[in-house]
Each structure stands twice: as C-alpha cells, then as structure tokens.
FIDONU-640301 format. One record per residue (C-alpha): x, y, z negated. Coordinates in steps of 0.1 Angstrom, whole numbers, plus 5000, padded with zeros to 4 digits. Example, Ala and Ser with C-alpha at 12.3 -4.5 7.8 and 13.67 -1.06 7.14 Angstrom:
<sites>
    xx    yy    zz
  5123  4955  4922
  5137  4989  4929
</sites>
This chain:
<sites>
    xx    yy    zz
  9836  6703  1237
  9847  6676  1222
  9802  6661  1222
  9797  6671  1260
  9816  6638  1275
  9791  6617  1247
  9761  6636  1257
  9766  6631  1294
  9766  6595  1291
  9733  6594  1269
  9716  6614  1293
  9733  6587  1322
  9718  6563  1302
  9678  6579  1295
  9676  6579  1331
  9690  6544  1336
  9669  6532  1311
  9639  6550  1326
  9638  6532  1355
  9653  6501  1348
  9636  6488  1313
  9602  6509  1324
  9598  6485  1353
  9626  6460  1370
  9601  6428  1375
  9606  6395  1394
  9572  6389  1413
  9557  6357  1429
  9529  6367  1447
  9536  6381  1490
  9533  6415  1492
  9499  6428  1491
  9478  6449  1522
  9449  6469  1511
  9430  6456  1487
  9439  6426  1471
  9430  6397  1441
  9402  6382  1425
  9380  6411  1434
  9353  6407  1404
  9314  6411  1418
  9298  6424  1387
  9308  6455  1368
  9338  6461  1388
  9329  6471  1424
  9333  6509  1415
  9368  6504  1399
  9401  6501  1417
  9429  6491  1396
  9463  6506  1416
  9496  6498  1406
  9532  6503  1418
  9559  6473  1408
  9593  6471  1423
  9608  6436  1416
  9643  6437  1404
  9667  6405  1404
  9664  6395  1371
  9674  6362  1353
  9649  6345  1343
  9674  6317  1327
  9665  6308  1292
  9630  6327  1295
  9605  6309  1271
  9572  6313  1281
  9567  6346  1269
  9592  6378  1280
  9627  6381  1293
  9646  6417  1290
  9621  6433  1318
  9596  6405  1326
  9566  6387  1316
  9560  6351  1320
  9521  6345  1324
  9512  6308  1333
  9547  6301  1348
  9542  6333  1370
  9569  6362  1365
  9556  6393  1364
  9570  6427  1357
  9556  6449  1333
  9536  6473  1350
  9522  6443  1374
  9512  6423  1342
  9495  6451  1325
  9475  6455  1358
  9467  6420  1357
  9452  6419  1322
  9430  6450  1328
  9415  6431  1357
  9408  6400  1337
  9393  6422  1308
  9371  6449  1329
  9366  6433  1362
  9377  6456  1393
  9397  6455  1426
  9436  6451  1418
  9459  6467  1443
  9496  6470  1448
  9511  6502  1460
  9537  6490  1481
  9562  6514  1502
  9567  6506  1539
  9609  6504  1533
  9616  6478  1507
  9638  6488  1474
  9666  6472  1468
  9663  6446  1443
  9695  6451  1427
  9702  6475  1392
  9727  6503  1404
  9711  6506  1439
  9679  6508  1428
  9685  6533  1401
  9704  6555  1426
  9678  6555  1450
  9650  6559  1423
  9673  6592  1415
  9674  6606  1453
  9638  6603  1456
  9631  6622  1427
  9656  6646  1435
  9648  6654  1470
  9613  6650  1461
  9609  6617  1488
  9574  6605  1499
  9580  6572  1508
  9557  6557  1541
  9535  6532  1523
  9529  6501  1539
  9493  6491  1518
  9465  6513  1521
  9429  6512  1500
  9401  6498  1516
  9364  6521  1514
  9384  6544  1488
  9355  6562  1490
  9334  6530  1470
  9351  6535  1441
  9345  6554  1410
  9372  6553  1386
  9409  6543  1393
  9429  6530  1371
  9465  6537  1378
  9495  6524  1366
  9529  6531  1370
  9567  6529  1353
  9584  6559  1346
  9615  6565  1367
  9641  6592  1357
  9615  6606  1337
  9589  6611  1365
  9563  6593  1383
  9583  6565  1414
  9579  6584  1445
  9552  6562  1461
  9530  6567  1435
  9532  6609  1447
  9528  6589  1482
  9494  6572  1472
  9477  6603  1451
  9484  6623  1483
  9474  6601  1504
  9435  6599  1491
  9410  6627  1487
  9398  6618  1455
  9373  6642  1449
  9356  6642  1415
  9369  6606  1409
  9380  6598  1376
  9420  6589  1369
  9430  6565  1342
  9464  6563  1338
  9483  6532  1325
  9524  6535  1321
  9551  6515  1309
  9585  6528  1299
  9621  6524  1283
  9620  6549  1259
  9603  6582  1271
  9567  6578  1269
  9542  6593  1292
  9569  6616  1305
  9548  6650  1311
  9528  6625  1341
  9494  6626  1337
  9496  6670  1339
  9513  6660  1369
  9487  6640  1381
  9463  6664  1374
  9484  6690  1394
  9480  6667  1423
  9440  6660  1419
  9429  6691  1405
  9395  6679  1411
  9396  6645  1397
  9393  6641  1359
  9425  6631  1344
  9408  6611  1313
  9433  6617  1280
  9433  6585  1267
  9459  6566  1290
  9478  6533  1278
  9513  6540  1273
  9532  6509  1265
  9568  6506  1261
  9588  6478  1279
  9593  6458  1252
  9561  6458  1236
  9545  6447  1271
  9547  6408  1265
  9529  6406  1235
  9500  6439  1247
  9476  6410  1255
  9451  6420  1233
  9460  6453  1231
  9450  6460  1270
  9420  6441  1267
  9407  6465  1240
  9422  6495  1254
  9401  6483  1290
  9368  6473  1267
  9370  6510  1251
  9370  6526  1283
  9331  6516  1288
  9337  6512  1323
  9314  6480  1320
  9279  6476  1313
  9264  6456  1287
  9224  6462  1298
  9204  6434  1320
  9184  6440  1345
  9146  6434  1342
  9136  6392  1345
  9114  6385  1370
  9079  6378  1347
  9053  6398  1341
  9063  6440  1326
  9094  6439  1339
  9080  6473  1363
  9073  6509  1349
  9039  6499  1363
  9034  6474  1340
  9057  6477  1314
  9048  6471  1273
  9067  6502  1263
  9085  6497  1227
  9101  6534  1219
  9120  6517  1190
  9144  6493  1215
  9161  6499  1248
  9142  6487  1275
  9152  6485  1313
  9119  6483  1342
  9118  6484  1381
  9108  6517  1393
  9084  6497  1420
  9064  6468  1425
  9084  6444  1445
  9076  6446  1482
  9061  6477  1479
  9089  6502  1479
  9086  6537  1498
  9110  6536  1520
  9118  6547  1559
  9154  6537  1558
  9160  6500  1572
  9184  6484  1554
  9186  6447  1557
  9229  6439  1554
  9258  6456  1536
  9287  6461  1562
  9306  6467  1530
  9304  6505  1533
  9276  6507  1502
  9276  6501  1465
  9242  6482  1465
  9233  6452  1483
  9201  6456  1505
  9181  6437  1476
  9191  6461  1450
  9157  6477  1434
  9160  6510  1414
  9156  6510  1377
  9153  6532  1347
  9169  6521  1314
  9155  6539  1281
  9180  6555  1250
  9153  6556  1217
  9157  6581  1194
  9170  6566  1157
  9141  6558  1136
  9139  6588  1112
  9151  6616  1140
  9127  6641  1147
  9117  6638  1183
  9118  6669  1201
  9111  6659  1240
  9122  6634  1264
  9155  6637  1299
  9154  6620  1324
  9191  6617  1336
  9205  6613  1372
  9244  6608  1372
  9266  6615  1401
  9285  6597  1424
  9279  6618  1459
  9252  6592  1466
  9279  6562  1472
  9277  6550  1438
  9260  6560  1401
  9287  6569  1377
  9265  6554  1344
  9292  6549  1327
  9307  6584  1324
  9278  6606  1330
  9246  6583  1323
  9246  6561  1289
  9271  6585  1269
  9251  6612  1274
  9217  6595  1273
  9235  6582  1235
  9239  6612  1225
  9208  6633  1236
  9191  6603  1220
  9206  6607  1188
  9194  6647  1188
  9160  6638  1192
  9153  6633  1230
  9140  6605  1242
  9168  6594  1271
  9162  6576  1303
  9192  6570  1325
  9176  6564  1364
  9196  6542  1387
  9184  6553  1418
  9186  6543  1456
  9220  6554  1473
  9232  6555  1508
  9223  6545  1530
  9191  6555  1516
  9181  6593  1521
  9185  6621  1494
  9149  6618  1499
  9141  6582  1489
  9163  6589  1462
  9141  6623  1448
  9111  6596  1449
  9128  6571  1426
  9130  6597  1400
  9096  6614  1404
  9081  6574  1397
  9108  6573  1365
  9090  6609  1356
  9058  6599  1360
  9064  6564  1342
  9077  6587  1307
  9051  6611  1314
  9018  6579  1311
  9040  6570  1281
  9043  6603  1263
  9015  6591  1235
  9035  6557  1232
  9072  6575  1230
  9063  6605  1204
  9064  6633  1232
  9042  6657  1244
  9040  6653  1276
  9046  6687  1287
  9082  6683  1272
  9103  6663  1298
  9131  6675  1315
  9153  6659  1344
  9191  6667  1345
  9215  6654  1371
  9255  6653  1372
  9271  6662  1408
  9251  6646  1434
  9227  6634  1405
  9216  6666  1398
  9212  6676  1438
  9190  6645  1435
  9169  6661  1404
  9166  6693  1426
  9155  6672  1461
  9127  6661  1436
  9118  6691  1420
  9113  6710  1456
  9096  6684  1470
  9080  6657  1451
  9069  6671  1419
  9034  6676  1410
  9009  6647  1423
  9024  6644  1457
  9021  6608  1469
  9050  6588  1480
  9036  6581  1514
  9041  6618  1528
  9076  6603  1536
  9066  6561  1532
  9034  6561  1553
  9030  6523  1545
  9038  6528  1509
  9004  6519  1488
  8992  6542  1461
  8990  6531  1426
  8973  6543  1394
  9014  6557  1385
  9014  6579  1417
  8983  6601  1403
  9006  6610  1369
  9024  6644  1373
  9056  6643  1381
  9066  6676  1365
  9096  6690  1348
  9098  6715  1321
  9127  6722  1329
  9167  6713  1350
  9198  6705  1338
  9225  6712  1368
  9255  6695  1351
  9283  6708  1381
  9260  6705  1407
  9235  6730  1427
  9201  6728  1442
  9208  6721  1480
  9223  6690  1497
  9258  6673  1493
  9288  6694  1488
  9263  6719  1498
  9244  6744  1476
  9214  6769  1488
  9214  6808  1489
  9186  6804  1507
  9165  6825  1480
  9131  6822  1493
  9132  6786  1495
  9137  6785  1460
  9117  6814  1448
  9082  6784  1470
  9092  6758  1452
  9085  6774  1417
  9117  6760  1402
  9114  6753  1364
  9140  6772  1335
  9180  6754  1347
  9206  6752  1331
  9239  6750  1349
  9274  6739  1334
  9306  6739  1354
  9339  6742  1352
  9365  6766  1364
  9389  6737  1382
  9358  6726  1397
  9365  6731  1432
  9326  6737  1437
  9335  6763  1414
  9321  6795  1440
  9292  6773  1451
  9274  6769  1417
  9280  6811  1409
  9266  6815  1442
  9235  6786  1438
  9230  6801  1399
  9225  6839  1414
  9201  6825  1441
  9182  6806  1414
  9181  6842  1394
  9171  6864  1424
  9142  6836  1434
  9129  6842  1395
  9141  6807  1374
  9153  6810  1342
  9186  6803  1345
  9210  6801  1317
  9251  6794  1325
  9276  6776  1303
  9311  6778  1321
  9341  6754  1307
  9373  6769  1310
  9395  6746  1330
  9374  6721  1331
  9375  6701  1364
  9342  6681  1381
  9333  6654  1364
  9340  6661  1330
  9310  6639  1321
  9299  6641  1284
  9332  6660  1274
  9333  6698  1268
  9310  6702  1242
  9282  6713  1263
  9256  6690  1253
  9246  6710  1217
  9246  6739  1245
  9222  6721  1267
  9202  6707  1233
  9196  6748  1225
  9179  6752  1259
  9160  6726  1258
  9150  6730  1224
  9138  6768  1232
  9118  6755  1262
  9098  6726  1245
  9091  6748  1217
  9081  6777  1241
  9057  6750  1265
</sites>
C-alpha cells in the first residue's frame, strides 16, 4: 500500500500535464468570429483550418525569440502551441484559419483552468460557442487541431464537431500534448462523424517539440496533397479539347469549350459567396499518361465528388487518376461545372471530355471502344446524369438551344462501361429504384464500391439491385467499415482494374 499514495500523484500529475503543457498559450490577436485570417484565394478555398486555443497567463519574461515553457514566439507575437501550429499550416497549404472559441471565457489561470478542464470532461460539458463557420458547407477538408486535455478532446471541440453536419467531409486531425500522444481522439472523432473520413495520418506534436516543428508542419501540410501543382490552360492557340495538340507522353490540361460558346441555361454572372467557382470559371480536363513502357489497356475518365459544391481532386481525382495511369489506363480527371450550374450542365461537360479522348483514341494508344467514365459521390451521379442522357451523338443544344455545334459534338460520347465509387445512378443524396428508367437508358456493365459506415449505405444495395433487375452488369465490391469518401484507400482500385480489364478485352 505503501506505492498507492505515489501513484495517485502521477496520475494528479498526467492529467495536469495534459492540459496544461498540451496547450496553456498567451495570444495577441481579439478573439475571432466566424471565419477569420489571411484567407488564401488559390488552393485553399475548400479547406478550413479549425482550431481551439485557451490562453493561459504565462510569463513570457526571459523568452528569446523562440519558446517559453508553453508558448511560441513568432515575429514578436506569442502564440500557444496549438494556435502556432494552425498558423504554419495556413502559411504552408493556404486555407481559411478559424478559432473555436466558447461563448463563456476560461479562466486564464493554471489550477482553475485545469479544474474546469476536468468538470467538463467529467460531466461531459458542451460549452455554447461563441464563433461559428461561415458556408461550412464550401469546404472540403478540415483540418482540426486541438490540445489534449485530461486525456481527451477540450469540450468545445465536442461543441464544434456536433455543431456541423459534415457529411462525407474529410477530417485531418492536428494535436499537441504533454506527454500522452493522440490520446484514443481521432476514434473519437470518428465516433462523432461517422460519415466523414477520419484520414490516419494526423500530426501529433508534443509541447516541447512545437517551437522548433517549423519545417516539420510545413512538410507534414505539403504531404497532405491538399494543393494542386497543375495550371490551367494559357490563353493561345490549343489550349481547348477542340483544338488541342494532344502529346500522350506528358500531362496536359484543355478547356472543355470554346470560349463564349458554352452550353449553358443557368445565368450566372456574380458569386454571393455561396459557390466554389467564380462565374468566369471554365471546365477543364487534365490528362494522367501511362509510363512509357506500360501496356495500355483503355482509357477513365474520372468525376470526383463534392455534392456538386466543390470537386474533391485532390482525394478522389489525381491519386486515383496516378494510379489507374500507372496500370495502363489512360486517366483524365474532369473538372466540371458545379452549382449553381445544373446536374445537367454538369453531364454535358463530361460527354465533351468523352468525346475529346474518344477523337484522340489513335493519338493516346486506345481503342476507342475502351473508355470508361467513373465518378466518386456526386461525381459519379454526374457520370450517370450523362450516361442516361447525353451519351451517344446527342447535341448539346437539346438543353443550350444557343449552343453552336462543332465537328467534337458529332464524336460518340459512349462508355464501355461505369465506375460508381459510393455513389448511385439518380440525383443528390438520392438514388433510383425506378427500374424501367434504367432498364431505357441501356446502362453500360457498373461497378459499385461502398462502404459499410457509408450512411448511403441502403441506397447503393437498393440502386445496385435496380441496376441488376433493369439488365446492367453489375459487379459489387463492399469495404468493411469503410466510411464515404474513402477516396483512393481500400484497395479497391486492382478490384476496379479486373472489371475493367474483363470489359475492354470482352468489347
């Protein structure tokens, strides 16, 4: 008995330690409402970077330039350790920074702060917060960062997960600590989104490794690939699929349409700062090559999702385009036209980017009866808006009257066959059971992959047994525990290459 008195106080002091070196911080900047700080225009409109930061009175006496016992000095500013880390992501990646702030202020002192930090957790507390997220629904992928407290998550970050319906939005964790790591979290986090996707490789920094992480965050944020690296198409002569010098041996990226002549009904002339893309945003396809010395088997055409307010490339477009490229598909991610644009307008961008690959075939080492499409989430609704209604030859203007036909718009804009990566032929959030819809529109072979967390989970069993009854092939591929959005995780891709393979081989 003689240990229990010695263990008590180590345990007294985990806990203490877990909230205190984890996170006390002395702040200069006002507190924050909604979104705030050097919003970034370029790659980071999708990405919200959310932190919570409690500043504790802390010395900064004899601080020199760099760290103190629970702060970071950046350019004269003191910053606590979570709120620095933030900081440095932002500067790296680009993104919106926000500060999760609770409506009742915590004390700023040690013992009071740790003792309230303790009956929150214990009573399970949901502090009222006083900053709230601006068009959540714009962005993509948040970044969230955090200390640990008493071995747990700080109650206002349970505040701000519950708070948001985050759908199929992807969760990045970033933590600081005394001492305990990760602290069982990010399952936590995934208990409370169980249809985000929780990615697995958080930063978990300890508190006294924060002041020199610099570099360290900045590569940890670059190896996220949350940021694109391709250009856009100049504004001289082949920069359009309808004139474009295709070279299969380097990535290219063309306009889907001729400037000024765009089929379109939807009037769109200024961004109330409810969409992704501005109103002179023109959709785009951006090629993958197969390696020189690969075998080329076909060509995808790839859609990623996003529920039609933005295009999640990064997750569910370029990795997977890599590596279908590197099995011997030539890849073409297609950025097409979101809201406030119709599902429609959208279908059309992709039947030009089919058509494009397809007057190409000879030039990219395909036969041109071996091109698929494949669409994640609301990307693959998209692929299944085209292929009931604009495949074959029919001409943009049965919904663009004005539109005028070119030379591209006679090319077929057939599919051998559908990749339905957790998503369903139908609308948004909605898939058909209507059977003889799909049994007119002649559907090509589809293969659907889902998970079991997916919370559209009955919708694609039910879609998948309409597709069967209407007479499309239809091959499954079901990921146990798998959430939406598990982009090129799972291992479903060799899955997807042994459909494919069978179809091209059986055209």
């Amino acid at each position: 008995m003689r240990f229990l008195p010695l263990l008590l106080t180590l345990a007294m002091t985990l806990g203490l330690s877990a909230c205190s070196e984890a996170e006390p911080s002395v702040s200069t900047s006002q507190p924050s409402q909604g979104v705030v700080s050097n919003q970034q225009e370029a790659d980071g409109s999708n990405i919200l970077i959310a932190y919570f930061s409690v500043p504790e009175n802390v010395s900064t006496d004899d601080v020199d330039a760099v760290s103190g016992a629970s702060i970071v000095v950046d350019n004269d500013e003191v910053l606590g350790s979570t709120e620095y880390v933030a900081q440095v992501i932002q500067q790296t990646i680009g993104g919106d920074l926000f500060r999760i702030e609770a409506a009742e202020q915590y004390p700023l002192d040690h013992e009071p702060l740790v003792d309230q930090a303790a009956e929150e957790r214990d009573n399970q507390v949901r502090p009222e917060l006083t900053s709230h997220v601006d068009h959540f629904e714009q962005y993509e992928v948040i970044l969230l960062g955090y200390p640990i407290w008493w071995g747990d998550m700080p109650m206002p970050v349970y505040s701000f997960l519950e708070e948001y319906d985050f759908g199929a939005k992807v969760i990045i964790p970033f933590i600081t600590h005394g001492g305990s790591g990760a602290a069982g979290t990010i399952d936590t986090i995934s208990q409370l989104q169980p249809g985000a996707l929780i990615r697995d490789n958080a930063l978990v920094l300890s508190r006294g490794d924060v002041a020199g992480s610099a570099e360290t965050v900045s590569d940890w944020a670059l190896g996220l690939d949350l940021v694109s690296d391709s250009d856009l198409p100049g504004t001289g002569d082949g920069n359009t699929v309808l004139t474009a010098a295709v070279d299969p041996h380097s990535q290219q990226v063309f306009y889907l349409w001729e400037e000024g002549n765009v089929p379109a009904v939807t009037k769109y002339t200024v961004n109330n700062g409810n969409y992704s893309d501005n109103p002179d945003f023109r959709p785009y396809v951006t090629s993958f090559p197969v390696p020189d010395g690969t075998e080329i088997k076909g060509a995808v055409l790839i859609c990623a999702g996003g529920a039609f307010q933005y295009r999640s490339d990064q997750f569910e477009g370029t990795p997977v385009a890599e590596a279908l490229s590197q099995l011997g598909y030539q890849s073409f991610v297609v950025d097409y036209r979101l809201r406030p644009y119709t599902q429609e307008e959208g279908a059309l961008d992709l039947a030009r980017a089919v058509r494009f690959v397809r007057a190409h075939a000879e030039e990219y080492g395909v036969d041109e009866k071996d091109i698929a499409v494949m669409g994640f989430s609301a990307g693959g609704i998209l692929a299944g808006e085209m292929l009931r209604n604009f495949d074959g030859t029919v001409s943009p203007t049965m919904l663009a009257p004005d539109y005028i036909p070119d030379e591209l718009d006679a090319v077929s804009a057939d599919a051998a066959a559908d990749g339905m990566i957790y998503a369903f032929y139908g609308r948004l959030s909605v898939g058909t059971t209507d059977v003889e819809s799909l049994r007119e529109a002649e559907l090509p072979p589809t293969f659907y992959c889902y998970g079991t967390r997916d919370p559209f989970y009955d919708q694609f069993l039910a879609n998948a047994d309409a597709a069967e009854a209407a007479g499309v092939t239809v091959e499954r591929l079901q990921l146990d525990g798998m959430p939406h959005g598990f982009g090129d995780q799972g291992g479903w891709i060799d899955s997807y290459d042994l459909f494919l393979t069978d179809i091209f081989q059986n055209n």
